[in-house]
N, C-alpha and C positions, 0 to 999 in steps of 0.2 A: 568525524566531527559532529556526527546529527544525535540527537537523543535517544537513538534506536543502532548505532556503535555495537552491543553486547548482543543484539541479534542478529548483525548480520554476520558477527561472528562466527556463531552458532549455527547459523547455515550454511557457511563456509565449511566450519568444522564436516556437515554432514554431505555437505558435495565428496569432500575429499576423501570421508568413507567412502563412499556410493561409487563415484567417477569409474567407468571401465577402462585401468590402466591400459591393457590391450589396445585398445583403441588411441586413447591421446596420452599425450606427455604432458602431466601437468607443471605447469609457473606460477609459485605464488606469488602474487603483488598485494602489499598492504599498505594501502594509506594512514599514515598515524596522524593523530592529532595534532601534530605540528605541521598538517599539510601538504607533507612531502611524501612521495611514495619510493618505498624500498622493495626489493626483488629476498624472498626469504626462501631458505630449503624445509622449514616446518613452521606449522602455526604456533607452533609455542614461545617461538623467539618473539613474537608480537611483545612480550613482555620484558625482552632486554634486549631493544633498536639496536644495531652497530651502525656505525652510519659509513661505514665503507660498502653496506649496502644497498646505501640510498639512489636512487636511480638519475642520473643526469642529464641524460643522452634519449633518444627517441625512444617511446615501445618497442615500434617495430625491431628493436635488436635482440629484442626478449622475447617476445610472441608475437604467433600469427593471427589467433581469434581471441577475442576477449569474453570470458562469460561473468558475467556483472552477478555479484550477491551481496549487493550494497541497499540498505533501507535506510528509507528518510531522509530529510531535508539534506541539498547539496548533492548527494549522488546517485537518488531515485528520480529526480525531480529531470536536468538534463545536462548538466553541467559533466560526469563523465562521461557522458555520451558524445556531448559536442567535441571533449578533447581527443575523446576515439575519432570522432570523423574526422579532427584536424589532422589527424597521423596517419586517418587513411586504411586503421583498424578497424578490419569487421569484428560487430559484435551482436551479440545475441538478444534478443528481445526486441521492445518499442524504441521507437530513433526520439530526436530531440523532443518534435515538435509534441507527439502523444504524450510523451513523457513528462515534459511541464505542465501540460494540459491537464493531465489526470491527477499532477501531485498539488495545484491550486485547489482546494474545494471552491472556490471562492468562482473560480476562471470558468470550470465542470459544472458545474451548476447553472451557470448563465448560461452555458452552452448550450446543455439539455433544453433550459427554456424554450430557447428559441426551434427546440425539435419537439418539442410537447411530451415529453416524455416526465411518467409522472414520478415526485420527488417531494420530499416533505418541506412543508413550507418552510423560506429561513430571509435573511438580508444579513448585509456583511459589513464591515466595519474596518477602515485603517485607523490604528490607534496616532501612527504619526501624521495622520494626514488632517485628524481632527484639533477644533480648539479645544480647551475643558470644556467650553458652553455647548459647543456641537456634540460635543460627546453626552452630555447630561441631557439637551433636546433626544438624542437617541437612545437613549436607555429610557427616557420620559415614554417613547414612541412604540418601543419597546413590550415596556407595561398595557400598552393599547393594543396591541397590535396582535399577542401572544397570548396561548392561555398559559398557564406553568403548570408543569414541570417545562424547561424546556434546557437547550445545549448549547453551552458554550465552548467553541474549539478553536486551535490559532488552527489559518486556513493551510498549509504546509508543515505539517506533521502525522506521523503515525504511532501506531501501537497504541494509541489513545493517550497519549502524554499529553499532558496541558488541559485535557478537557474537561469540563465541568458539569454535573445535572443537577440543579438548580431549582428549589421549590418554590422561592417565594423573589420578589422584586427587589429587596435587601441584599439577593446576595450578588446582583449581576455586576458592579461592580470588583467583588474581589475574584468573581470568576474570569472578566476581562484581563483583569490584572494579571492571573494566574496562564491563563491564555499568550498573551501579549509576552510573556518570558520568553519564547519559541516562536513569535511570528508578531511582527506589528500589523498582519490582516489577519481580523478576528471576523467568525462566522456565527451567527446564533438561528440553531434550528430548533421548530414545533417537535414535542415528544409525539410520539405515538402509542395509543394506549396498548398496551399487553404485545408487544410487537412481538413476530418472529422473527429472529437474524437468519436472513437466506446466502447462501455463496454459492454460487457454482464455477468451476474450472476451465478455460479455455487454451486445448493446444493443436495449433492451425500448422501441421506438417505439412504431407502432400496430400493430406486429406483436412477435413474439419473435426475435430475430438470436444464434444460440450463433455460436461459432467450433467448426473443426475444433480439437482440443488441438493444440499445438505443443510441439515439446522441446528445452531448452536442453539442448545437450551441452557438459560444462563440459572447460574444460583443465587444471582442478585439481580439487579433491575439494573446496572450500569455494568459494563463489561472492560474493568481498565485494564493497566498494567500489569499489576500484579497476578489480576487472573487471568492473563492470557499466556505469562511466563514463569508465576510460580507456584501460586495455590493449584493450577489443573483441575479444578471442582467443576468448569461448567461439562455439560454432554453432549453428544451430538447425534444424531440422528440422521443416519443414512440408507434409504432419502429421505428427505422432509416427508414432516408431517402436511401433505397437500396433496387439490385433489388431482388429475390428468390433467384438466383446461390448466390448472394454476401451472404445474411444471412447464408444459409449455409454452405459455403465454411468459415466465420467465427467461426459459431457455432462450425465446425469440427477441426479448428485447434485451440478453445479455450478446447474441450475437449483433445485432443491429448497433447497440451504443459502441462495442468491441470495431466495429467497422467504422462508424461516425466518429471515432475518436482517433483511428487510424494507425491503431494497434498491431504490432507483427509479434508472431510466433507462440508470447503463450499471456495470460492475464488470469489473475483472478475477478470475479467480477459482485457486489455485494448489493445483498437488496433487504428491507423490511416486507413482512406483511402484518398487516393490519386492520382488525373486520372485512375481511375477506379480498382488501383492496394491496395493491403491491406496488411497492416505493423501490427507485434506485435509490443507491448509498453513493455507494463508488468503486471505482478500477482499481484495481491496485496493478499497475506494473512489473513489478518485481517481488510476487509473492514470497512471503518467508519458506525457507525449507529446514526449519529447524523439527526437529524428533516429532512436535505433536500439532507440526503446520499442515495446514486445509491442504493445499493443493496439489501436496505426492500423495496425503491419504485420496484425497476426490479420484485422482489419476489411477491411483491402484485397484479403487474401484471398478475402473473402465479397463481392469487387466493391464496394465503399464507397471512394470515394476519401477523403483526410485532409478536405478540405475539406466534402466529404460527407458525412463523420462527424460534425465541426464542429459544420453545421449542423442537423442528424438531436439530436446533444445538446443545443443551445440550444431547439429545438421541444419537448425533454422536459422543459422547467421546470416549476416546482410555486410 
Protein backbone atom coordinates (compact mmCIF):
# COMPACT_ATOMS: atom_id res chain seq x y z
CA UNK A 1 0.00 0.00 0.00
CA UNK A 2 2.85 2.78 0.60
CA UNK A 3 4.47 4.57 -2.36
CA UNK A 4 7.62 2.65 -2.32
CA UNK A 5 5.37 -0.86 -3.30
CA UNK A 6 7.76 -1.36 -6.47
CA UNK A 7 10.72 -1.35 -4.27
CA UNK A 8 10.22 -3.29 -1.98
CA UNK A 9 9.66 -5.55 -4.53
CA UNK A 10 12.73 -5.36 -5.96
CA UNK A 11 14.37 -6.22 -2.89
CA UNK A 12 12.28 -9.02 -2.36
CA UNK A 13 13.08 -10.16 -5.90
CA UNK A 14 16.92 -9.88 -4.80
CA UNK A 15 16.56 -11.71 -1.33
CA UNK A 16 15.23 -14.51 -3.14
CA UNK A 17 18.19 -14.61 -5.43
CA UNK A 18 20.69 -14.32 -2.84
CA UNK A 19 18.93 -16.37 0.26
CA UNK A 20 21.14 -19.66 1.02
CA UNK A 21 18.60 -22.27 0.24
CA UNK A 22 20.71 -24.75 2.36
CA UNK A 23 20.21 -23.17 5.13
CA UNK A 24 16.39 -21.93 5.19
CA UNK A 25 13.20 -22.96 3.51
CA UNK A 26 11.92 -19.99 2.12
CA UNK A 27 7.69 -18.58 2.42
CA UNK A 28 6.49 -16.10 0.38
CA UNK A 29 4.03 -13.75 1.87
CA UNK A 30 2.75 -10.74 -0.14
CA UNK A 31 0.55 -8.09 0.99
CA UNK A 32 -1.53 -6.81 -1.91
CA UNK A 33 -3.05 -3.69 -2.07
CA UNK A 34 -6.31 -4.73 -1.07
CA UNK A 35 -4.75 -5.36 2.32
CA UNK A 36 -4.87 -8.74 2.70
CA UNK A 37 -2.07 -11.04 2.66
CA UNK A 38 -1.66 -14.21 0.50
CA UNK A 39 0.92 -17.13 0.93
CA UNK A 40 2.65 -17.46 -3.00
CA UNK A 41 5.05 -20.19 -4.44
CA UNK A 42 6.79 -17.41 -6.78
CA UNK A 43 6.97 -13.73 -7.01
CA UNK A 44 5.42 -13.46 -10.19
CA UNK A 45 2.03 -14.40 -9.20
CA UNK A 46 2.03 -10.93 -7.40
CA UNK A 47 0.53 -10.04 -10.76
CA UNK A 48 -2.47 -12.60 -10.88
CA UNK A 49 -3.81 -12.96 -6.87
CA UNK A 50 -5.84 -16.21 -6.58
CA UNK A 51 -7.34 -15.73 -3.54
CA UNK A 52 -7.57 -19.26 -2.47
CA UNK A 53 -4.36 -18.20 -1.59
CA UNK A 54 -5.16 -15.60 0.70
CA UNK A 55 -4.16 -16.28 4.27
CA UNK A 56 -6.95 -16.44 7.05
CA UNK A 57 -5.70 -18.22 9.81
CA UNK A 58 -2.51 -17.29 12.12
CA UNK A 59 1.21 -17.03 10.62
CA UNK A 60 2.50 -19.14 12.71
CA UNK A 61 1.02 -22.07 10.38
CA UNK A 62 3.12 -20.80 7.75
CA UNK A 63 6.36 -19.71 9.21
CA UNK A 64 8.51 -19.58 11.87
CA UNK A 65 10.84 -16.16 11.41
CA UNK A 66 9.68 -13.38 9.58
CA UNK A 67 12.29 -11.27 7.43
CA UNK A 68 10.57 -7.96 6.60
CA UNK A 69 11.41 -6.29 3.07
CA UNK A 70 8.77 -3.96 3.15
CA UNK A 71 9.42 0.14 2.53
CA UNK A 72 7.45 2.86 3.47
CA UNK A 73 4.58 4.11 5.16
CA UNK A 74 2.39 1.26 6.84
CA UNK A 75 4.95 -1.42 6.96
CA UNK A 76 8.36 0.18 7.67
CA UNK A 77 7.01 2.43 10.06
CA UNK A 78 5.51 -0.58 12.88
CA UNK A 79 2.36 -1.78 12.12
CA UNK A 80 3.85 -5.16 10.67
CA UNK A 81 5.86 -5.43 13.24
CA UNK A 82 3.26 -5.05 15.89
CA UNK A 83 1.11 -7.83 14.09
CA UNK A 84 4.26 -10.09 14.17
CA UNK A 85 4.49 -9.62 17.96
CA UNK A 86 0.75 -10.14 18.35
CA UNK A 87 1.31 -13.78 16.81
CA UNK A 88 4.10 -14.16 18.76
CA UNK A 89 6.51 -14.17 15.42
CA UNK A 90 10.05 -13.48 15.68
CA UNK A 91 11.20 -11.26 13.33
CA UNK A 92 14.29 -9.69 12.08
CA UNK A 93 15.32 -6.09 12.54
CA UNK A 94 13.97 -2.91 14.81
CA UNK A 95 10.83 -3.94 17.01
CA UNK A 96 7.70 -1.44 17.16
CA UNK A 97 8.78 1.31 19.12
CA UNK A 98 12.41 2.10 16.91
CA UNK A 99 10.62 1.56 14.04
CA UNK A 100 7.90 4.32 14.24
CA UNK A 101 10.29 6.33 15.79
CA UNK A 102 12.68 6.50 12.91
CA UNK A 103 9.84 6.45 10.24
CA UNK A 104 8.19 9.97 11.81
CA UNK A 105 10.83 12.69 10.67
CA UNK A 106 8.76 14.80 12.38
CA UNK A 107 8.88 12.50 16.00
CA UNK A 108 13.24 11.79 15.05
CA UNK A 109 13.93 15.02 14.96
CA UNK A 110 12.52 16.17 18.20
CA UNK A 111 14.06 13.36 19.66
CA UNK A 112 17.56 14.14 18.50
CA UNK A 113 16.88 17.60 20.00
CA UNK A 114 16.46 16.80 23.05
CA UNK A 115 20.05 14.70 22.75
CA UNK A 116 21.86 17.64 21.11
CA UNK A 117 22.82 15.90 18.25
CA UNK A 118 23.39 18.01 15.42
CA UNK A 119 20.68 18.34 12.43
CA UNK A 120 19.68 20.83 9.95
CA UNK A 121 17.40 23.40 11.03
CA UNK A 122 13.45 22.50 10.24
CA UNK A 123 9.81 22.90 12.13
CA UNK A 124 6.95 20.80 11.20
CA UNK A 125 3.44 21.20 10.18
CA UNK A 126 0.03 19.09 10.46
CA UNK A 127 -1.89 20.08 7.50
CA UNK A 128 -5.18 18.65 9.23
CA UNK A 129 -4.55 20.07 12.37
CA UNK A 130 -4.13 23.58 10.95
CA UNK A 131 -6.88 26.29 10.15
CA UNK A 132 -6.28 28.05 6.58
CA UNK A 133 -5.27 31.28 8.68
CA UNK A 134 -2.74 29.09 10.82
CA UNK A 135 -1.44 27.74 7.96
CA UNK A 136 -0.84 31.12 6.05
CA UNK A 137 0.53 32.68 9.77
CA UNK A 138 3.01 29.63 9.07
CA UNK A 139 4.38 29.76 5.90
CA UNK A 140 4.29 33.79 6.76
CA UNK A 141 6.93 32.54 9.54
CA UNK A 142 8.28 30.59 7.42
CA UNK A 143 9.55 33.33 5.07
CA UNK A 144 11.31 34.63 8.35
CA UNK A 145 12.52 32.05 9.66
CA UNK A 146 14.47 30.36 6.50
CA UNK A 147 16.72 31.33 4.04
CA UNK A 148 15.75 29.40 0.41
CA UNK A 149 16.34 27.03 -1.00
CA UNK A 150 14.97 25.03 1.49
CA UNK A 151 12.67 21.23 1.81
CA UNK A 152 9.50 20.38 1.88
CA UNK A 153 8.70 16.70 2.74
CA UNK A 154 5.47 14.71 4.13
CA UNK A 155 7.01 13.46 7.55
CA UNK A 156 6.47 9.49 6.80
CA UNK A 157 7.68 8.56 3.56
CA UNK A 158 10.59 7.36 1.63
CA UNK A 159 12.52 7.18 -1.56
CA UNK A 160 12.02 10.95 -1.66
CA UNK A 161 8.43 10.89 -2.97
CA UNK A 162 6.46 13.85 -2.16
CA UNK A 163 9.42 16.14 -1.48
CA UNK A 164 10.05 19.34 -2.64
CA UNK A 165 13.31 21.93 -3.07
CA UNK A 166 11.86 25.01 -3.21
CA UNK A 167 13.74 28.48 -4.38
CA UNK A 168 11.57 31.23 -3.71
CA UNK A 169 8.45 31.88 -1.02
CA UNK A 170 5.77 31.37 -3.90
CA UNK A 171 6.34 28.06 -4.11
CA UNK A 172 5.75 26.78 -0.40
CA UNK A 173 2.33 26.37 -0.91
CA UNK A 174 2.14 24.03 -3.81
CA UNK A 175 5.06 22.05 -2.25
CA UNK A 176 2.91 21.50 1.06
CA UNK A 177 0.18 20.55 -1.17
CA UNK A 178 2.37 18.10 -3.03
CA UNK A 179 3.68 17.01 0.45
CA UNK A 180 0.35 16.52 2.17
CA UNK A 181 -0.78 13.80 -0.78
CA UNK A 182 1.33 11.19 1.44
CA UNK A 183 1.19 12.38 4.97
CA UNK A 184 -0.99 15.20 6.60
CA UNK A 185 2.59 15.92 8.86
CA UNK A 186 4.49 18.06 6.68
CA UNK A 187 8.28 18.92 7.73
CA UNK A 188 10.36 21.91 6.17
CA UNK A 189 14.12 21.81 6.47
CA UNK A 190 17.07 24.66 5.97
CA UNK A 191 19.14 23.50 2.67
CA UNK A 192 22.61 23.16 3.23
CA UNK A 193 24.96 24.72 0.99
CA UNK A 194 27.10 22.10 -1.43
CA UNK A 195 26.23 19.29 1.05
CA UNK A 196 27.66 15.81 0.98
CA UNK A 197 25.16 12.92 1.28
CA UNK A 198 27.00 10.48 3.88
CA UNK A 199 25.51 6.81 4.74
CA UNK A 200 27.06 4.41 6.50
CA UNK A 201 25.88 0.56 7.42
CA UNK A 202 25.05 -0.94 10.67
CA UNK A 203 25.16 -4.78 11.31
CA UNK A 204 25.18 -5.68 15.23
CA UNK A 205 25.62 -9.69 15.01
CA UNK A 206 27.52 -11.10 17.89
CA UNK A 207 29.85 -8.48 17.18
CA UNK A 208 29.47 -4.56 16.03
CA UNK A 209 29.95 -4.35 11.97
CA UNK A 210 30.06 -0.09 11.08
CA UNK A 211 30.69 0.59 7.44
CA UNK A 212 33.36 2.94 6.31
CA UNK A 213 30.77 6.17 5.25
CA UNK A 214 30.17 6.19 1.63
CA UNK A 215 29.27 9.38 -0.52
CA UNK A 216 26.68 9.81 -3.02
CA UNK A 217 27.78 12.37 -5.51
CA UNK A 218 24.62 13.56 -7.02
CA UNK A 219 24.26 14.85 -10.78
CA UNK A 220 21.83 17.33 -9.71
CA UNK A 221 21.26 19.21 -6.44
CA UNK A 222 18.06 17.08 -5.39
CA UNK A 223 18.35 13.44 -5.44
CA UNK A 224 14.59 12.12 -6.16
CA UNK A 225 12.84 9.18 -7.35
CA UNK A 226 13.68 8.78 -10.43
CA UNK A 227 17.42 9.03 -9.67
CA UNK A 228 17.46 6.79 -7.24
CA UNK A 229 15.57 3.97 -9.26
CA UNK A 230 15.99 4.69 -12.78
CA UNK A 231 18.37 7.23 -14.37
CA UNK A 232 21.50 5.57 -12.04
CA UNK A 233 23.62 8.81 -13.03
CA UNK A 234 24.52 9.69 -9.46
CA UNK A 235 28.20 8.06 -8.12
CA UNK A 236 29.48 7.01 -5.31
CA UNK A 237 32.40 7.04 -3.53
CA UNK A 238 33.75 4.46 -1.34
CA UNK A 239 34.86 5.78 1.22
CA UNK A 240 33.95 9.19 1.39
CA UNK A 241 35.62 11.99 0.38
CA UNK A 242 36.73 12.87 4.33
CA UNK A 243 39.19 13.45 6.57
CA UNK A 244 40.07 10.40 9.64
CA UNK A 245 38.55 12.88 12.58
CA UNK A 246 35.40 13.17 10.10
CA UNK A 247 34.94 9.39 9.55
CA UNK A 248 34.98 8.91 12.80
CA UNK A 249 33.37 11.44 14.53
CA UNK A 250 30.43 10.06 12.04
CA UNK A 251 30.91 6.46 12.75
CA UNK A 252 30.40 7.44 16.56
CA UNK A 253 27.40 9.32 16.28
CA UNK A 254 25.92 6.68 13.80
CA UNK A 255 26.46 4.26 16.47
CA UNK A 256 25.28 6.43 19.41
CA UNK A 257 21.76 7.69 17.74
CA UNK A 258 21.63 3.58 16.28
CA UNK A 259 21.45 2.86 20.19
CA UNK A 260 19.23 6.04 21.48
CA UNK A 261 16.93 4.97 19.04
CA UNK A 262 17.05 1.38 20.11
CA UNK A 263 17.62 -0.32 17.06
CA UNK A 264 18.29 -4.14 16.66
CA UNK A 265 20.24 -6.05 14.14
CA UNK A 266 21.11 -3.94 11.16
CA UNK A 267 20.21 -0.03 9.97
CA UNK A 268 21.32 2.17 7.50
CA UNK A 269 22.15 5.38 8.92
CA UNK A 270 22.32 8.98 6.79
CA UNK A 271 24.09 12.18 7.31
CA UNK A 272 24.98 15.56 5.42
CA UNK A 273 28.35 17.38 5.55
CA UNK A 274 28.46 20.71 5.12
CA UNK A 275 31.71 23.37 5.40
CA UNK A 276 33.38 21.04 7.10
CA UNK A 277 30.35 20.52 9.78
CA UNK A 278 28.17 17.24 9.89
CA UNK A 279 24.37 16.91 10.04
CA UNK A 280 22.15 13.57 10.86
CA UNK A 281 19.49 13.01 8.23
CA UNK A 282 18.00 9.86 9.29
CA UNK A 283 17.68 5.95 10.10
CA UNK A 284 16.51 4.12 7.82
CA UNK A 285 15.16 0.67 9.32
CA UNK A 286 14.76 -1.35 6.77
CA UNK A 287 17.27 -0.45 4.15
CA UNK A 288 16.58 -1.23 0.44
CA UNK A 289 18.25 -4.36 -1.15
CA UNK A 290 17.53 -3.73 -4.43
CA UNK A 291 20.73 -4.40 -7.31
CA UNK A 292 22.17 -0.77 -6.72
CA UNK A 293 21.11 -0.37 -2.85
CA UNK A 294 23.84 1.16 -0.26
CA UNK A 295 23.75 -1.28 2.37
CA UNK A 296 24.85 -4.95 0.81
CA UNK A 297 27.30 -2.65 -1.38
CA UNK A 298 28.63 -0.90 2.10
CA UNK A 299 28.51 -4.59 3.68
CA UNK A 300 30.61 -6.09 0.83
CA UNK A 301 32.86 -3.77 1.46
CA UNK A 302 33.55 -4.95 4.89
CA UNK A 303 33.97 -8.55 3.04
CA UNK A 304 30.17 -9.89 3.72
CA UNK A 305 28.87 -11.21 0.70
CA UNK A 306 24.77 -10.48 -0.12
CA UNK A 307 24.14 -13.80 0.84
CA UNK A 308 26.15 -13.45 3.82
CA UNK A 309 24.53 -10.78 4.92
CA UNK A 310 21.25 -12.46 4.41
CA UNK A 311 22.00 -14.86 6.51
CA UNK A 312 24.09 -12.79 9.44
CA UNK A 313 20.32 -10.85 9.50
CA UNK A 314 17.99 -13.85 9.67
CA UNK A 315 20.42 -15.23 12.76
CA UNK A 316 19.48 -11.65 14.44
CA UNK A 317 15.94 -12.39 14.90
CA UNK A 318 14.08 -11.49 18.09
Amino acid sequence: MSNENQVSISSAKNIIKNIDTSKYYLVLIYRHLNWSFYKINDIQEISNIKEENKIIDDFKNYFDKALLITHGKYWEDWILQSILELEKIPYCGCRVLSSALCMDKWVFKTFLQWHNLNQTKFISLDTKLLSKKELETTIENIKKDFEFPIYIKPCNSGSSVGISRIASFYEIQDAIDSASKHDSKIIIEQWLKIPQEIEVAILWNDKLIISKPWELVLSKEFYDYDDKYNLNEAKVNIPANLTDIQIQEIQDMALKVYKLCDCRGFARIDFFVSNSKIYLNEINTLPWFTDISMFPILMNHMWISFQELISHIIELWY
